[in-house]
N, C-alpha and C positions, 0 to 999 in steps of 0.2 A: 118719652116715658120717664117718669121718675127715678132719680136714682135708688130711692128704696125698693121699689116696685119691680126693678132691673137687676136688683139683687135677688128676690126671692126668685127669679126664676134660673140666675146662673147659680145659685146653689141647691135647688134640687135638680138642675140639670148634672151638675157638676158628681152630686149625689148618688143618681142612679144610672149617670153612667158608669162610676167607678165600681160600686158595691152589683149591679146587676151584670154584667159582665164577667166579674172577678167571680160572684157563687155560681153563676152557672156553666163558666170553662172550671173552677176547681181548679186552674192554673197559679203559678208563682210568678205573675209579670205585675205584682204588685209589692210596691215599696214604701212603706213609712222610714221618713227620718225626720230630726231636728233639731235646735238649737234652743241654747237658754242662756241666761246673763242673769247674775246675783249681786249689784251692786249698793254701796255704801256712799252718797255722795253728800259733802259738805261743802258750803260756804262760808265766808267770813264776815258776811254783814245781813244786818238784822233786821234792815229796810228794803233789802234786796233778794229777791228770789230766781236761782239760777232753773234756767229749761233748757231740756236738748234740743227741743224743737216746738213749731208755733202752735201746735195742737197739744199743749202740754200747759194746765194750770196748776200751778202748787198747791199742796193742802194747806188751810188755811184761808187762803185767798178769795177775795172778791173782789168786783171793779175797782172798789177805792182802796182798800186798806190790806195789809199784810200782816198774820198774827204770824206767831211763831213754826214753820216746819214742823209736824209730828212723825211725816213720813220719808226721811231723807232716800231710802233707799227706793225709791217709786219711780225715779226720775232717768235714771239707766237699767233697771232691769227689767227684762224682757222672756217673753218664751212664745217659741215657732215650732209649728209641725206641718211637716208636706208632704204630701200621698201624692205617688205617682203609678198610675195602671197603663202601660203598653201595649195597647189593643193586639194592637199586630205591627210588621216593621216601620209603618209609614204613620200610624196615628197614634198618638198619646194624651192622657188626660191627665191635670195636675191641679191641686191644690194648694193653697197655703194659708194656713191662719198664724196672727202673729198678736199677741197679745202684753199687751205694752200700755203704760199708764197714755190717756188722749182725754181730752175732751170732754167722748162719748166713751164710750166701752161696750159695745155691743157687733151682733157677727157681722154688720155690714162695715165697721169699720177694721174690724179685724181680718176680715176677710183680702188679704193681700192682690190673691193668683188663684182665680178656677178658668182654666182655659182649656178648648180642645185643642190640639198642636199637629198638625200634618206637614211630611215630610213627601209629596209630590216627587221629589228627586233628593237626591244626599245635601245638594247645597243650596235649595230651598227650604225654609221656613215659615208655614204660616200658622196664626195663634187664631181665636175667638174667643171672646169671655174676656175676662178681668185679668189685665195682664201690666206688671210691675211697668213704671214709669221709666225711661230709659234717658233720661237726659243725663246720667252723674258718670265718672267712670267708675262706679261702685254702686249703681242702683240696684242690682241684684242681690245685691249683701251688705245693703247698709245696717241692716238690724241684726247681721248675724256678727255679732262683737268677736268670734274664734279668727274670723278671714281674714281681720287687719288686727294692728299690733299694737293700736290705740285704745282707750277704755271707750271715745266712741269717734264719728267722723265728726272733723271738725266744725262746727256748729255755725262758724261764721261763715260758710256754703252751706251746708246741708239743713241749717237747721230753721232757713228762711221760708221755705215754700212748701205748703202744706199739701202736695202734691204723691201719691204713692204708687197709685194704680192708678187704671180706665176701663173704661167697660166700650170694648169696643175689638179692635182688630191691629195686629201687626205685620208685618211683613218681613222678612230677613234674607238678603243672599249672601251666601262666603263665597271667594273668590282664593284659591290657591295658587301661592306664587311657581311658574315652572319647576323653577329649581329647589323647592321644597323647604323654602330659607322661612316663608312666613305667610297669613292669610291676610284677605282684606275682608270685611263684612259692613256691609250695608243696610238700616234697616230702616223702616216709615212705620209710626203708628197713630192711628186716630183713634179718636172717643171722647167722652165723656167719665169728668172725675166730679167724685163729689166727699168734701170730707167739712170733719164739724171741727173747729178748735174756738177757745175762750174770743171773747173780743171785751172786754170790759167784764162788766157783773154780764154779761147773755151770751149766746152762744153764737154759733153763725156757722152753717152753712157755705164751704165754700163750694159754690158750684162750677164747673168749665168747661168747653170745649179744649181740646185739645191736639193739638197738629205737630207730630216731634220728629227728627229725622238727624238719624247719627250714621258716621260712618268711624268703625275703629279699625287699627292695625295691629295682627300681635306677631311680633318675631325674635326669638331669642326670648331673653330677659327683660325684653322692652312689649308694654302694653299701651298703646296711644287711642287718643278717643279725641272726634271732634262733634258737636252735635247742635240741633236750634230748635225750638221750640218755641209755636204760636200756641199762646194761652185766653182764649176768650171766656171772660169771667159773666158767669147767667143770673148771678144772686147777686141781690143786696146787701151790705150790712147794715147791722142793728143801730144806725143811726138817724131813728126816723123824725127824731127831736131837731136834731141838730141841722136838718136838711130844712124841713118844714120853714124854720126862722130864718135862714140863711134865704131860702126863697121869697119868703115873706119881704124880708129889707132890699133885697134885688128887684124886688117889683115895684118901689117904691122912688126909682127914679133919684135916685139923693143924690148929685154930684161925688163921684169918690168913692162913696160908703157903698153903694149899689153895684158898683163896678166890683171891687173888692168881694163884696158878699159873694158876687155871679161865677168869679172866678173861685175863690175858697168853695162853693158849691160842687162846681166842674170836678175841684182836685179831692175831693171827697166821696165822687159816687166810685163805686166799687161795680155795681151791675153795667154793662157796656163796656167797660174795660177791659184792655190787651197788655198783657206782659209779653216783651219779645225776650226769649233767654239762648243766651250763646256760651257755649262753653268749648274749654279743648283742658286736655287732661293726659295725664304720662305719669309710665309706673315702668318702675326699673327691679326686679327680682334676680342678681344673682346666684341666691342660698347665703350670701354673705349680707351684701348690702343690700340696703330697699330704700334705695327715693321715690317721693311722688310727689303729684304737685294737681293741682287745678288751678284754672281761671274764668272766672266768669261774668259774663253783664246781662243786667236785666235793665230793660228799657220797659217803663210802663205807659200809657195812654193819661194817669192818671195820677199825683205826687203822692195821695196817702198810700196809695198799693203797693206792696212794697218792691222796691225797686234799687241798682247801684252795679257796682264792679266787687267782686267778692274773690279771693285768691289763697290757697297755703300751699307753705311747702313742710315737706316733711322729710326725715334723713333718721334708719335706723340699723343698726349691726347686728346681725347675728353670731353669737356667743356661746355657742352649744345650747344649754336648754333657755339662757337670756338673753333678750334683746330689749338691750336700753333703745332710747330713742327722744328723738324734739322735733317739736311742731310751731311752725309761725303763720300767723293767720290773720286775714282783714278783711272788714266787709266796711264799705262807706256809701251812703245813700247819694244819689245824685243831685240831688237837691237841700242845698243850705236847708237849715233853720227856718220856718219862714215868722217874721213878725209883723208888728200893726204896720199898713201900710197910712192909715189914715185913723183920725180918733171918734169912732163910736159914743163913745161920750156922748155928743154933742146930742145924738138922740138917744142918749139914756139905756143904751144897751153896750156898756165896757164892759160887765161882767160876762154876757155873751160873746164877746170879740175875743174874749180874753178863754173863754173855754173849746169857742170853737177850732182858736190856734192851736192850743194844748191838744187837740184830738188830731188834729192836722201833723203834730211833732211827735208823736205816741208811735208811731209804726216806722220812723225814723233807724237806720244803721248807721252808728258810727264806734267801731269797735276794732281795736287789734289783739286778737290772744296768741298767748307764749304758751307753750303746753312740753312741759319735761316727763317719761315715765319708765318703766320697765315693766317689760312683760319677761312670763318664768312660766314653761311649758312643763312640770311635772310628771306629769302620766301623757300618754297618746287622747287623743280628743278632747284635751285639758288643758285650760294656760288661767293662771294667777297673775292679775295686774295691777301698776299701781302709780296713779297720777297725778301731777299736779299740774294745776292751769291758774295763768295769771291775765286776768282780762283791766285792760286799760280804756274806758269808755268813754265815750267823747259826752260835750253837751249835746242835749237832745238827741243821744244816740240809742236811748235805749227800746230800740224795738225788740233784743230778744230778752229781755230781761220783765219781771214783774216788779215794782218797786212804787214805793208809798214814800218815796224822797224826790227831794224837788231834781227835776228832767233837768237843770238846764247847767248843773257842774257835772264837772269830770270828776270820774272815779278809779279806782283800781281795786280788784274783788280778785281774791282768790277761790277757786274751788279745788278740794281736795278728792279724790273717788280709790276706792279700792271694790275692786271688783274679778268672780271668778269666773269663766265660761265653758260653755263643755258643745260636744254635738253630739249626737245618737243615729 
């Protein structure tokens, strides 16, 4: 079934189980809460358009060209609400909508978490419906900006994989240590995700299966997480020009040129492609200090999808109501650059050799960011922040970036953010 199709029915499911249960017990096992983000963010080049992430088009923009930013503050701010009704001790229903600059902007994409959630015994877990993606050690709260101490997660992990939710099912067991020192929790979820983010001037559909399975440890001050996920991608992207002429001169038998085409084709399709992703992740909270770190590889079936080793660490102090902090971060694609293996020319399609490689280098990572800031907690449910990030980007690195300057020099882009958040 469609994913749009799969949505209209988990959110009137989702709908009348909450609201028709809740008026006719008259009871209070119902909870609204949420969060919100008010940010101000700036860069420093005029050919370059910074994104927190790949379902994110700047205003102004289209395929080729970048006019000026009118909407700087679009780009980190955010607002989420989650309804939670507790049937009774073992079954729960929850919500979440999260409404955040994307792509699309509509309830299927907004639509985070409608799931019904049974607790069989205390240390089983199972969900149904749309439920948060779990590969990060912060997927549960990467949009709620109050939970970490950053203006947002670091972009060179988080900001690669247009992945949020699935429509499908999870499973979870905790395991509690004898002696009371700490748990272990084990989970598997399958499903189907489907999200829309820009790819040129069109949009795209990313459709997937997906197979994910983490197991974390928390004890003490120490949060650990390891996890893997198989991503089978169902859609195409909007490269149906590009494909057409590549197979065209592939068919045509040219010593070289046909070979090349066959292969540039191969690493081009996006539908029948597998992303394997592995992560492990550790987060250290004593009230004073907070390190954390990830590390991650994605291995893809296919070199335009994106794919590489992506890693930060971060180190901050708490200072009564401030905590400064710094962040170092890096994502590299696994794959060089690629250029002309042989010269096109010769039969009169350079200017195609030469575009099709460019689209071949477009979803490329190669980028390290420095990220310095301080957060200032004010009131209870409230923190004022303020950051700066310094990104150093390689040639041909820029897949998380929009830019109308030539791909293939290095750069160094600052961006500045000042932003509030709060929770209810």
């Amino acid at each position: 079934m469609h994913v749009k199709r799969r949505l209209i029915l988990f959110v009137s499911a989702a709908i009348a189980a909450v609201t028709g249960p809740l008026q006719a017990s008259g009871q209070s096992d119902f909870r609204v809460s949420g969060y919100g983000t008010l940010a101000l963010t700036h860069d420093t080049r005029s050919g370059s358009a910074f994104i927190r992430e790949l379902t994110q088009r700047p205003a102004g923009t289209d395929g080729t060209e970048l006019a000026p930013r009118t909407r700087p503050w679009l780009s980190d701010s955010r607002l989420g609400v989650q309804a939670l009704y507790r049937v009774n001790p073992t079954v729960e229903l929850m919500a979440q909508l999260s409404i955040r600059d994307q792509e699309t902007v509509d309830p299927d994409n907004a639509l985070e978490w409608a799931f019904v959630g049974v607790h069989p015994e205390p240390d089983l877990h199972l969900r149904l419906g749309r439920v948060g993606y779990d590969a990060f050690l912060m997927s549960d709260y990467r949009q709620l900006g109050y939970a970490y101490p950053w203006v947002r997660p670091p972009v060179e992990f988080y900001g690669w994989l247009p992945v949020y939710s699935l429509n499908g099912a999870d499973i979870a067991y905790r395991i509690d240590d004898a002696d009371g020192t700490g748990t272990w929790r084990v989970k598997a979820q399958l499903g189907n995700s489907g999200t829309d983010f820009p790819f040129g001037a069109a949009s795209y559909e990313f459709d997937s299966d997906i197979l994910g399975l983490t197991l974390t440890r928390e004890s003490g001050p120490w949060r650990l997480r390891a996890g893997y996920s198989r991503i089978d991608i169902q859609s195409e992207a909007p490269l149906g020009e590009l494909h057409a002429g590549l197979d065209t001169i592939a068919a045509q038998g040219i010593p070289g040129i046909s070979a090349e085409a066959a292969d540039l084709r191969r690493n081009m399709s996006y539908d029948g492609a597998t992303i394997r992703y592995y992560a492990l992740g550790a987060a250290y909270n004593d009230g004073r200090w907070l390190l954390q770190g990830e590390l991650g590889l994605a291995d893809t079936s296919a070199d335009m999808v994106s794919n590489g080793a992506m890693a930060y660490l971060s180190l901050g102090r708490h200072l009564g109501d401030w905590t400064p902090y710094a962040v170092l971060s890096r994502v590299e694609s696994h794959h060089a650059p690629r250029g002309a293996r042989t010269d096109w020319g010769t039969i009169g399609q350079a200017a195609f050799q030469e575009l099709a490689l460019g689209a071949h280098n477009s979803t490329r990572f190669e980028q390290t960011g420095l990220s310095l800031g301080l957060r200032w907690d004010p009131l209870p449910q409230s923190a004022v922040k303020l950051q700066w990030d310094r990104y150093f980007v390689g040639s041909d690195g820029y897949g998380l970036w929009w830019t109308s300057e030539s791909r293939d020099e290095q750069r160094e882009i600052d961006v500045f953010t000042l932003s509030t958040e709060f929770i209810f």
